[in-house]
N, C-alpha and C positions, 0 to 999 in steps of 0.2 A: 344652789350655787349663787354667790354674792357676785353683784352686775358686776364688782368692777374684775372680778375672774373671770367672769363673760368676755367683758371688753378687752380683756388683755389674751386670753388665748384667740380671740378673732381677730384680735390688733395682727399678732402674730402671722394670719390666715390670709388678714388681707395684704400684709407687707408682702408675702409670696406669689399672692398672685397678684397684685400690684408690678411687684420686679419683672412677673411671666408675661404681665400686658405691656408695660416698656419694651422688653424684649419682643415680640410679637412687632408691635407698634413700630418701630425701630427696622424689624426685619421687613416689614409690609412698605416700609417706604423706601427703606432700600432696592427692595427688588422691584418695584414700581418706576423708578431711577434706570435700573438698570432694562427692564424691559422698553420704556421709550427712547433709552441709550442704545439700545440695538437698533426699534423704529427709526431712529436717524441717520444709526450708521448701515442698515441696509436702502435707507434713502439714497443715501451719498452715492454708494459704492450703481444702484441702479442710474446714478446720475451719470456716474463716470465713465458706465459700459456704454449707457445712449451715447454718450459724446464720442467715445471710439467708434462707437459702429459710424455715425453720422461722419466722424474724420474721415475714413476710410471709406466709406460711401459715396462721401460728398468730393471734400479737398484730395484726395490719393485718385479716386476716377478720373476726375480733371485733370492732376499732373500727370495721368499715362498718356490721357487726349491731347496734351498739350505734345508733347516728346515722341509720342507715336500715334500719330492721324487716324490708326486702321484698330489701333489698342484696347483690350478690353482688360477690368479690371474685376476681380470675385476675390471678397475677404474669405469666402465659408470653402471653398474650389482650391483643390494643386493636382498638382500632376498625378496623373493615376499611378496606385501601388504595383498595378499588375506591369506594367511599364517597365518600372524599375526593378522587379523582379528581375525582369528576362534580362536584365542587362547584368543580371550577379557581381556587381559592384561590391557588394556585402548580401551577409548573411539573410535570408526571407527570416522577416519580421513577424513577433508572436503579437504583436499591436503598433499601431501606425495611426499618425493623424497629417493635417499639414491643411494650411491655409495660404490667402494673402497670391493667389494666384495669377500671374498679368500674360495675357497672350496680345501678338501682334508682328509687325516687322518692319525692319531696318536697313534701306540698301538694298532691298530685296529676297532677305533672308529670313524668314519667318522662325519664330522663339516661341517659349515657354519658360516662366520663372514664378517657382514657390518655394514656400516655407516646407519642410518637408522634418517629420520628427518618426524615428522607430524605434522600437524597443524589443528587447528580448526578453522573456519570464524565463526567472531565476525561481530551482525550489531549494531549499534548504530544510534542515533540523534542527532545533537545538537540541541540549544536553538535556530533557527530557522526552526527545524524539519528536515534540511536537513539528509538525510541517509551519515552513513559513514561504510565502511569495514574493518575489518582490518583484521590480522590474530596472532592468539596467540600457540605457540609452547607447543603438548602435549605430546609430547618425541623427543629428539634429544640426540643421540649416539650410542652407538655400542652393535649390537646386534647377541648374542650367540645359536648356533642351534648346538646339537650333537644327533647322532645316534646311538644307542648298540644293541648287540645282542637281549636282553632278551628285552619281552614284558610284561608288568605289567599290573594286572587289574585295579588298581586303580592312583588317582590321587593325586597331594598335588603342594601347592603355596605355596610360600613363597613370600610375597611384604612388602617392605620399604617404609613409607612415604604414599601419597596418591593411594588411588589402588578404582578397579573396578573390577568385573567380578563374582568374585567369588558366589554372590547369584545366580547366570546365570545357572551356574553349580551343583547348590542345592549342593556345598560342606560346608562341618561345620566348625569352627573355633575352633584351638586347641592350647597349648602353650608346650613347652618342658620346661625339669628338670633348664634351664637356665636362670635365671631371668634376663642377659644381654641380649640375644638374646631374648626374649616374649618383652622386652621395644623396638628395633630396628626395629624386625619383627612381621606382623601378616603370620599366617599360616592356609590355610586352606587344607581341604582334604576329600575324599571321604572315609575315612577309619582310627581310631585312630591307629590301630599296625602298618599302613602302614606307617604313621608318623613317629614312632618309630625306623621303619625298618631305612629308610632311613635316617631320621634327628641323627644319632649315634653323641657321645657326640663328636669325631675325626671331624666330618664334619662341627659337628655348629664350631668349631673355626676357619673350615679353612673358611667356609663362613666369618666370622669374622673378618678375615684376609683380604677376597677378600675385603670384604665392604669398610675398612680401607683405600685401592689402590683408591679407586674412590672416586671422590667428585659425587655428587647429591644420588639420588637412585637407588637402584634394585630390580629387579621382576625377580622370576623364577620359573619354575614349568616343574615336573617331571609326564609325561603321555607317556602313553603307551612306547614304546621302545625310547622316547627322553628324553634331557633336554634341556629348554631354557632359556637362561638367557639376560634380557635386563637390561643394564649400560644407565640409563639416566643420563647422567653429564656433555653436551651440549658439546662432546667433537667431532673433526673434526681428522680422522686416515690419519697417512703419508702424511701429508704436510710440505713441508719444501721451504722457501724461495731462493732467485735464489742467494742472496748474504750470503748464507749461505754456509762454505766451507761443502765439504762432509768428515767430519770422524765418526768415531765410536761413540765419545762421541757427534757429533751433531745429530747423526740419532739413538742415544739410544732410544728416546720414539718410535722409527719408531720400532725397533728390539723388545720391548715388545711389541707392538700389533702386532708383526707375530707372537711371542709368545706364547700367551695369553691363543690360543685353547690349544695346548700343553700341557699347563702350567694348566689349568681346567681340561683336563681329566689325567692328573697327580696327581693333589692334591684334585678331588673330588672322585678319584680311578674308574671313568670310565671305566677303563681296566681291572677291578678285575673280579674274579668268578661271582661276585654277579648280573652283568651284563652280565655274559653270557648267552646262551640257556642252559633251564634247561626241 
């Protein structure tokens, strides 16, 4: 075979694998790119969680010490599930989380306030019977627990929107003098005076009021010596982004929910006589 048939069918040989080492060459430094392109974006993202935990550690502990003397504050802690259970607000949850926990007191009314998230497992089929899971959210937000002196015999709900429990309780359903609050809320109770006592024409507005502050619904109900109130309105307490500077006006919604408690046994007079031992 004459060289330059050699040299032209290997010319050929090497353009091939020549193009396959480009291509190689090419893919090797792309994906070299992209694997320190991750290295840096799992950098960032570990940067960002240290600085939350540390907000929240640091600046969120202090602002509860500051507003409430006695106040403690846990990002990883909320209200226990079993809790909530017993109060059949809604349905027992097939999975449950909740954070951002703050206890302490106001006035002399001792609280609890967390993030509170539940969910229920959904199975489904498709059109080749395959099973699917999924999970569908039956309250997500923040959820209110106070404490008073006095113990009541009886009970009473107040729920917006979808509710459950209340046949559970063999309590009755009643409406007050308000015909804006009977269309928002149903109410139920163990007792008509005791509705009376407490639902005072002062309260339903300021509930009114509180409703107004929140998007979604609420449920609340007055037994024995507490009140609970749960805000579903799919909201997330004291988070604030890493590129977000720190002042006053960026961490306002941070300072109303330290608030909040306060702010409740203030204006649903928690700290009055009427609450006290009698």
């Amino acid at each position: 075979m004459s060289l330059d048939k050699v040299l032209q069918e290997n010319e050929i040989k090497r353009q091939a694998m020549y193009q396959e080492y480009q291509k190689n060459i090419k893919l090797g430094l792309l994906l070299m790119i992209v694997l320190v392109g991750f290295y840096f974006l799992f950098k960032a993202a570990s940067i960002a969680s240290n600085y939350r935990k540390n907000f929240k550690d640091v600046v969120i502990s202090d602002l509860v010490k500051d507003k409430y003397p006695d106040g403690t504050y846990n990002h990883n802690d909320r209200i226990d599930q079993r809790y909530i259970d017993s109060l059949n607000f809604y349905q027992r949850p097939d999975r449950h989380k909740g954070e951002d926990l703050i206890t302490g007191s106001f006035n002399g009314v001792s609280f609890k306030a967390s993030d509170v998230h539940m969910e229920e497992r959904v199975e489904t089929r498709d059109a080749k019977g395959n099973r699917q899971v999924s999970y569908q959210t039956i309250f997500k937000g923040r959820w209110y627990h106070f404490e008073f002196e006095r113990r009541f015999e009886h009970v009473l709900q107040v729920k917006e929107g979808r509710f459950s429990g209340a046949a559970s309780r063999n309590l009755k359903k009643y409406e007050t003098e308000s015909i804006l609050f009977n269309k928002k809320f149903k109410i139920f109770s163990s007792d008509q005076e005791y509705v009376f006592y407490q639902l005072t024409p002062v309260l339903i507005e300021k509930i009114l009021e509180f409703e107004k502050m929140h998007r979604g619904s609420i449920q609340m109900m007055y037994h024995q010596n507490c009140l609970d109130i749960a805000v579903n309105d799919s909201s997330d307490s004291f988070e604030i982004k890493l590129k977000t500077p720190l002042t006053k006006e960026n961490i306002g919604h941070i300072l109303g929910d330290i608030d909040m408690p306060g702010a409740i046994i203030n204006e649903f007079n928690l700290d009055s006589e009427k609450f006290t031992k009698k």
